[in-house]
C-alpha positions as CSV (number, residue, x, y, z in Angstrom):
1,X,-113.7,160.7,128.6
2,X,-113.7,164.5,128.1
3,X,-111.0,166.6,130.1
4,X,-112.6,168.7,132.4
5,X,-109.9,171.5,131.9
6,X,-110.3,171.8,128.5
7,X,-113.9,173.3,129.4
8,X,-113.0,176.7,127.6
9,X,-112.1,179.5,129.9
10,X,-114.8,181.8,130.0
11,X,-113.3,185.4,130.2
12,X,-110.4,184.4,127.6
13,X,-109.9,187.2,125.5
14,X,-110.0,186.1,121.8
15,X,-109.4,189.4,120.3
16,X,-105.6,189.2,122.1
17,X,-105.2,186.3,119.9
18,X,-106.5,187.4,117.0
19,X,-103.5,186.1,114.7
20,X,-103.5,182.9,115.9
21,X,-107.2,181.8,116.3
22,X,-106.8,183.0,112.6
23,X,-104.6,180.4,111.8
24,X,-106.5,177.6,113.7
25,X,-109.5,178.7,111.7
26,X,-108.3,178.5,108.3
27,X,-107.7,175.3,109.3
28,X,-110.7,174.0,111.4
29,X,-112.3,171.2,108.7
30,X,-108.9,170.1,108.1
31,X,-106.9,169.3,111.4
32,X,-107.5,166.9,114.2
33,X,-106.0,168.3,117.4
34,X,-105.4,165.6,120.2
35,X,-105.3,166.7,124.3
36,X,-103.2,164.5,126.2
37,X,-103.6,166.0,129.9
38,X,-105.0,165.2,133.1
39,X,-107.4,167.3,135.3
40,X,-104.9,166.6,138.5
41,X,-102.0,168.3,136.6
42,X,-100.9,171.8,137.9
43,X,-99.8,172.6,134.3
44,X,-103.2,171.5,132.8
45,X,-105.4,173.3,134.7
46,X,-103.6,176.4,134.3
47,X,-103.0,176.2,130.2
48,X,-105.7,173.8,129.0
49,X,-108.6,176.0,129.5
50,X,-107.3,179.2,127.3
51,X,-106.5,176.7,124.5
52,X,-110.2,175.5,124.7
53,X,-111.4,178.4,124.6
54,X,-108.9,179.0,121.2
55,X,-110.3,176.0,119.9
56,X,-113.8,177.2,120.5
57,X,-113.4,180.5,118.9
58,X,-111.4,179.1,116.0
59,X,-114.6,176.7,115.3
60,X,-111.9,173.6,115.5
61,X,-114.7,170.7,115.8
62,X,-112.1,167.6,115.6
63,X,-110.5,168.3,119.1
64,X,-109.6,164.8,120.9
65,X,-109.5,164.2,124.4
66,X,-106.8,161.6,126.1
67,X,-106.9,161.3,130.1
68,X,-103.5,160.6,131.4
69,X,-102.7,159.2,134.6
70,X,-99.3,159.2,136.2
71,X,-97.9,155.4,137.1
72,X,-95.9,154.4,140.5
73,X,-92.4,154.8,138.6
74,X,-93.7,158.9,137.5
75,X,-94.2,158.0,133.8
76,X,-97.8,158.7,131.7
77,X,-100.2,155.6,131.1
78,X,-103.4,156.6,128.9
79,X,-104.2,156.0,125.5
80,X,-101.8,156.9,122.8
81,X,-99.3,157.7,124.9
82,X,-96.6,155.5,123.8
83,X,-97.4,155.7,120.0
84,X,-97.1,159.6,120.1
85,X,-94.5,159.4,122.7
86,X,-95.9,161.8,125.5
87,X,-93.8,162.2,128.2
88,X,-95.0,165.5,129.8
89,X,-98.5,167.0,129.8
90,X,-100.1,168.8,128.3
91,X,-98.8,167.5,124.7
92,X,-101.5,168.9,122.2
93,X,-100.5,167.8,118.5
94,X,-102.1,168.7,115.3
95,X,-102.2,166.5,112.6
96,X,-103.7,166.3,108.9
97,X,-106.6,164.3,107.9
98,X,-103.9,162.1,106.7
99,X,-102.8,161.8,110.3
100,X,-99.1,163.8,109.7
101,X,-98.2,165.4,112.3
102,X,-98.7,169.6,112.2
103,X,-97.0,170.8,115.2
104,X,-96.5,170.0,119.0
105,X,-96.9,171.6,122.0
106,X,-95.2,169.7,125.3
107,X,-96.0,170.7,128.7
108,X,-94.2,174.5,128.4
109,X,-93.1,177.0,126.1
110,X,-92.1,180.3,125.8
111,X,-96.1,181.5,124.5
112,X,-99.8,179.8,125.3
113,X,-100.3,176.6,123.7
114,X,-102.4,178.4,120.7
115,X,-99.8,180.8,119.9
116,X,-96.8,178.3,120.1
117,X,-99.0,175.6,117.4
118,X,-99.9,178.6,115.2
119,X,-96.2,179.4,114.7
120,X,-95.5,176.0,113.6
121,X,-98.5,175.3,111.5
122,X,-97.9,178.9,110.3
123,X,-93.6,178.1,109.2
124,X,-95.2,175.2,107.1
């Protein structure tokens, strides 16, 4: 099932991210980014459709989708959830072909999701 906000954002400005779609694109046959999200999630909807739209321009094919839902007691059901241990959405993690993890993005940071990964994957 495809995350409806990770549709790219139309009027996202690639050229103010110049650095980091950079990074994302030297990389783009080698990395498998997986979405954990959910299109009822305030934080989602506001960050997940600039990082499509990254993902896009950077010509990242390998990007993975995983719809969570929020159970009675406030935690995330959804697949892979427990075996990355998402807690918070959106968690985006980039891993190797291997399937080692790159770098982690949970729910918040100080910069967009695509500038807080390239920093990571960048220090590597």
């Amino acid at each position: 099932m495809e995350l409806e906000t990770m549709r790219p954002n139309p009027v996202w400005d690639a050229e103010s991210y110049d650095d980091a779609v950079a990074v994302f694109e030297a990389m783009a046959d080698e990395v498998v980014v997986t979405v954990w999200g959910g299109d009822w999630c305030k934080d989602c909807r506001s960050q997940l459709p600039d990082f499509g739209a990254a993902m896009a321009a950077a010509g990242v094919e390998r990007v993975e989708h995983r719809p969570v839902e929020k159970a009675d007691d406030g935690s995330k059901v959804g697949p892979g959830v427990e075996e990355y241990d998402v807690e918070l959405i959106p968690t985006v993690v980039v891993e190797n072909e291997a399937g080692e993890e790159l770098a982690r993005f949970v729910e918040q940071e100080e910069a967009p999701i695509v500038v807080h990964l390239a920093e990571q994957l960048r220090d590597r």
